[in-house]
Steps between C-alpha positions, in 0.01 A plus 500: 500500500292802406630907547353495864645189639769569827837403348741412745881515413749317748833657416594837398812431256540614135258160432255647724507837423498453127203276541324766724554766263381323187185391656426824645549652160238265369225579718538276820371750772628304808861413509644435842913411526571371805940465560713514875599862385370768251672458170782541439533190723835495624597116441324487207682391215360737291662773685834647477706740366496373157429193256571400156278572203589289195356267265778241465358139558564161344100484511343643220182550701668677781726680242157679287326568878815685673548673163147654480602562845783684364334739320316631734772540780674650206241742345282593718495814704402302802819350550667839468771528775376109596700331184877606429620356139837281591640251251587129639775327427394093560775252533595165602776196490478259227415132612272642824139452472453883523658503130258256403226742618701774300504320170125448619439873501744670217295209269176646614581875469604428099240339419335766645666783314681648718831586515768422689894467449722228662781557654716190469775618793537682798713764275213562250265558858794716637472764102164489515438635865884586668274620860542099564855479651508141577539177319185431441316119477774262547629283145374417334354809417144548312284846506333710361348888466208619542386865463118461554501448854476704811390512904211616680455676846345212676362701787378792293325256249282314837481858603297649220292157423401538875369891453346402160293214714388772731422748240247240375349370793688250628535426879799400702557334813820459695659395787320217706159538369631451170736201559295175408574212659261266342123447321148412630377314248193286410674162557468183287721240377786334744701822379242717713386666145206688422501911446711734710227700679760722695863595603629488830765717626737559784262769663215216532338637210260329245557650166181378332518538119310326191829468283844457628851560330829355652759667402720461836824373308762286708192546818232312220557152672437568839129613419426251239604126424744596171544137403853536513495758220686775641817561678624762652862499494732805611781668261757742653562861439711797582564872489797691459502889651658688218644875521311724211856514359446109468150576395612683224760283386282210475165650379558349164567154664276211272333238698733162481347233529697128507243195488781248607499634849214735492641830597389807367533859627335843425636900426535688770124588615492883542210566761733279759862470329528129524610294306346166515603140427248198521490103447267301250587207624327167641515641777408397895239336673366559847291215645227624776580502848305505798545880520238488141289295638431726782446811244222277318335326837159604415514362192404143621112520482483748194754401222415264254709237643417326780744583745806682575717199445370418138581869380856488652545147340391614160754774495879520452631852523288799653703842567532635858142545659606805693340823378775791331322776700619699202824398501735249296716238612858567507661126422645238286643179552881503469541320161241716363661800558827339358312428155398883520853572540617293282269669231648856601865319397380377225366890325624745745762358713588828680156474680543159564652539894285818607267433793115421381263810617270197526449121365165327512270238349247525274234242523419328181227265473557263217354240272621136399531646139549910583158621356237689665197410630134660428237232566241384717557358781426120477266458843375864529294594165515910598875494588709552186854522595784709306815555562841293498737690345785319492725783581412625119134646540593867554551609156158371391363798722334699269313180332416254844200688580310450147647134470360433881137639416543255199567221714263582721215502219671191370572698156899469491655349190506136486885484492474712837261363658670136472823649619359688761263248617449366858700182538403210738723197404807664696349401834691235753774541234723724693745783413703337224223597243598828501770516228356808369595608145839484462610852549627479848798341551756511739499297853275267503153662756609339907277540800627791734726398824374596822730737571425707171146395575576725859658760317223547228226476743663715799693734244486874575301705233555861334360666242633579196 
């Protein structure tokens, strides 16, 4: 791949953009992102109100990436009104695996150097930070504080990445010309291998290109055989309408976080005054249906699969293939938005019975063992793939771009690029390989009901 070669980007998320950006910045003259919507893509899981920026992991790899990621949301002017500086309070029950994954992570942050102070009961939570009203985890008790921490405008973040990419060059295509549907490629092998001459798209176009990036996150399966790699699983969320009296009151509010059930919550976000609540849990899965089948029928002669049938046997969970059309889908299954509620009982139980301003799912797209991938694609030798963040790939903003161009020149560290490697021994071995890395806990992940598969297809959507 030389500085002239047409780079074509499926997917227009923070893995996306990042990547985008960081090649652009290195000299690549033609950069084309093709996404259903011009970013900030509205089921994207990279956009939102907000996300957490920390650096606590019971990885020591992750931990030294997300904390040079850190910095920089931290220190430098370009995060300026992006990145607000909130401390976290982590927590769990003793004897749960999410306390396992806490002993995991406090180990990891002192051999790290850096501090952090325990808080053995819900009492020594309540005198550190008396905003939290409620009871907090349930006993036994085991926390502790955190001040280097904070949140980032989600939306604001894709926002600027997006205008940077244009500033430099790069161009965007939305809408039905830019939502791919499958690859031309050069064929050979059973696995219909060989180099990905071009894109195809909704509109009937043919995107030709002489590299190609996938960065389509929970939609990466349905263009490319994943090897049972990745799967996209949904977690619940929810926003409370505050006053600005309420604003006010709980501006100061530290993001809680309990990794026996996987709540956590945010402050009050100004711009909007909500308050939101989310679930890092296992999660739900949503197996296709005929009504995703029809969204990808072209793909039969131009994937690399064979056939309809072998991509919708090769995958286990795909979100709703319905466009947003700018908007966001207003539900959650019933026992999801009990665990949210639940969560409000368990910090701020006077919020706990107000009417949502809206729930939702946010589409993760996992791995067996919760790391990323950046790698080349096993059958196509000019697709490298990146992506699957695991619900915790957010933070690493500032950093994905230069540790994507890495991948792509096959110059990451050897400890990352094992970990972040493409894996094919998952295949035929079904969903219970994702076990992930031990920090979500909670119910164990179920396949949606029909009915909640009605209401999360067929739900009405607002904007925020």
């Amino acid at each position: 791949m030389d500085l002239n070669s047409k780079i074509v980007i499926i997917g227009a998320g923070i893995f996306g953009l990042s990547t985008a950006h960081k090649l652009a910045s290195e000299g690549y003259k033609n950069i084309l992102v093709l996404d259903r919507h011009v970013p900030p893509t509205p089921d994207a899981s990279s956009n939102d109100i907000n996300r957490i920026i920390r650096f606590d992991y019971g990885d020591a790899d992750y931990l030294a990436v997300a904390r040079e990621a850190f910095e920089l949301w931290s220190r430098s002017p370009r995060y300026e009104g992006i990145f607000v500086p909130t401390p976290i309070i982590v927590t769990c029950t003793k004897g749960t695996s999410g306390s396992v994954y806490f002993n995991r992570t406090t180990s990891q942050l002192t051999r790290a150097g850096i501090p952090w102070t325990p808080l053995e009961s819900a009492a020594a939570a309540h005198a550190v930070l008396p905003q939290l009203t409620g009871p907090l985890a349930a006993a036994p008790f085991e926390g502790y504080y955190n001040p280097n921490c904070g949140w980032a405008d989600a939306a604001k973040t894709v926002a600027q990445l997006r205008d940077d990419c244009l500033d430099m060059g790069v161009s965007f295509v939305g809408g039905a010309a830019g939502t791919v549907t499958g690859f031309e490629t050069t064929g050979g092998g059973s696995k219909g291998g060989g180099k990905i001459k071009a894109a195809r798209t909704v509109a009937g176009d043919v995107v030709r290109g002489d590299f190609f990036i996938l960065t389509a996150g929970a939609w990466s399966s349905s263009l490319v055989s994943m090897y049972n790699s990745v799967l996209a699983t949904g977690q619940v969320l929810a926003y409370i309408r505050l006053t600005e009296d309420e604003v006010r009151k709980y501006e100061n509010l530290p993001i809680y976080l309990n990794l026996s059930t996987g709540w956590f919550n945010f402050p009050p976000h100004k711009d909007t005054r909500l308050l939101k609540a989310a679930i890092h849990g296992r999660g739900y899965t949503r197996r296709p249906g005929a009504s995703d089948v029809a969204a990808r029928a072209d793909t039969t002669t131009t994937t690399t699969t064979t056939t309809t049938g072998t991509i919708m046997r090769s995958i286990y969970s795909t979100p709703p293939a319905k466009p947003p059309h700018g908007r966001r889908i207003d539900y959650a299954p019933p026992d999801g938005e009990a665990r949210l509620r639940a969560g409000l009982r368990e910090i701020l139980p006077e919020l706990a019975d107000r009417p949502f301003e809206r729930t939702g799912v946010c589409w993760y797209t996992d791995t067996p063992s919760g790391d990323f991938l950046m790698d080349y694609h096993p059958d196509h030798p000019n697709l490298f793939v990146g992506g699957s963040g695991s619900g915790h790939a957010f933070k690493f903003t500032p950093v994905l771009g230069k540790y994507m161009s890495l991948g792509i020149k096959k110059q990451l560290p050897p400890n990352l690029a094992q970990k972040w490697r493409f894996h094919t021994e998952y295949a035929d071995k079904g969903m219970s390989v994702f076990l992930g890395d031990g920090s979500r806990d909670g119910p164990e992940r179920r396949e949606l009901r029909q009915d909640e598969r009605a209401g999360l297809d067929n739900a009405p959507r607002g904007k925020l």
